[in-house]
N, C-alpha and C positions, 0 to 999 in steps of 0.2 A: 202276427199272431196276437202278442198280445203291448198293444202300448205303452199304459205306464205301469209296466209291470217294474218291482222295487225289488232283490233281492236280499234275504236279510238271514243272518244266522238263526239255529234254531233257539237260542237262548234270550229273541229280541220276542218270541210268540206269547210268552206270560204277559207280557204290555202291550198286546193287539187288540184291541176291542172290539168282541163280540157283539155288541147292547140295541142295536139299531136293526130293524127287520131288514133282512135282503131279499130280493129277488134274484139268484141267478138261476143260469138253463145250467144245468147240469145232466152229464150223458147219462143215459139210461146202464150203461154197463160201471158208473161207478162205483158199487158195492164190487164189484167183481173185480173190479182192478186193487179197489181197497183190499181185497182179502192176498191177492196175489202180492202187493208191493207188503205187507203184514208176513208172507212167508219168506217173501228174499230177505228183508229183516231178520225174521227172527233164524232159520235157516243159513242163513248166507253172511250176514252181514250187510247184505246190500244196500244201498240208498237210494231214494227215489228222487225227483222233483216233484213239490206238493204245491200248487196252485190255488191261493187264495184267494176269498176279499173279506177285509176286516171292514170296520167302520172311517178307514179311512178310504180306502181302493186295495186294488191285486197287488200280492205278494208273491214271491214266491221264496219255499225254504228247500235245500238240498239234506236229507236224512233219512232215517230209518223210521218204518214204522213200526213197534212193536206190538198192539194193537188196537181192536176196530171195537167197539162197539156200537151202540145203537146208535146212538146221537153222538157219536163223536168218536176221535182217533187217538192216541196216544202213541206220545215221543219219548224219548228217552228223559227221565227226568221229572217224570209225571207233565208234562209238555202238555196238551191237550189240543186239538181243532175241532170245532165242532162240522160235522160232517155237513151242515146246510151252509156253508162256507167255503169247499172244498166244489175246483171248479174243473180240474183234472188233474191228475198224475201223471207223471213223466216216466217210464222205465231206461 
């Protein structure tokens, strides 16, 4: 799936560097999923796996989302991903 995929706790994501344009495919039903893994959060507690790329390569972190906005997601903590970064969710 995904090769040099890094796992990293949610409190390493304030040091990821957003600054460099990216290009990735992202699914067309990601807002949908976003909003779904934003309710098992806040509903549930649930965590998701969130799939990234920083300015270094793909990430990926295991939490909760608490929510979605426009341009980007928020984690516990004021945590932030900016959503042109996010490559898919895991439930």
């Amino acid at each position: 799936m995904f090769i040099d995929l890094q796992t990293i706790p949610k409190e390493i994501v304030p040091f990821c560097g957003f600054r460099k344009k990216s290009f990735i495919a992202q699914d067309e039903q990601l807002r949908k999923h976003l909003e779904c893994a934003k309710s098992l959060g806040n509903n549930y507690r649930t965590k998701v796996q969130i799939i990234f790329c920083d300015d270094e390569g793909m990430k990926r972190v295991y939490t909760t989302v608490w929510a979605v906005f426009e341009s980007y997601i928020l984690l516990k903590g004021q945590i932030r991903i900016p959503i042109s970064r996010i490559v898919e969710i895991i439930f």
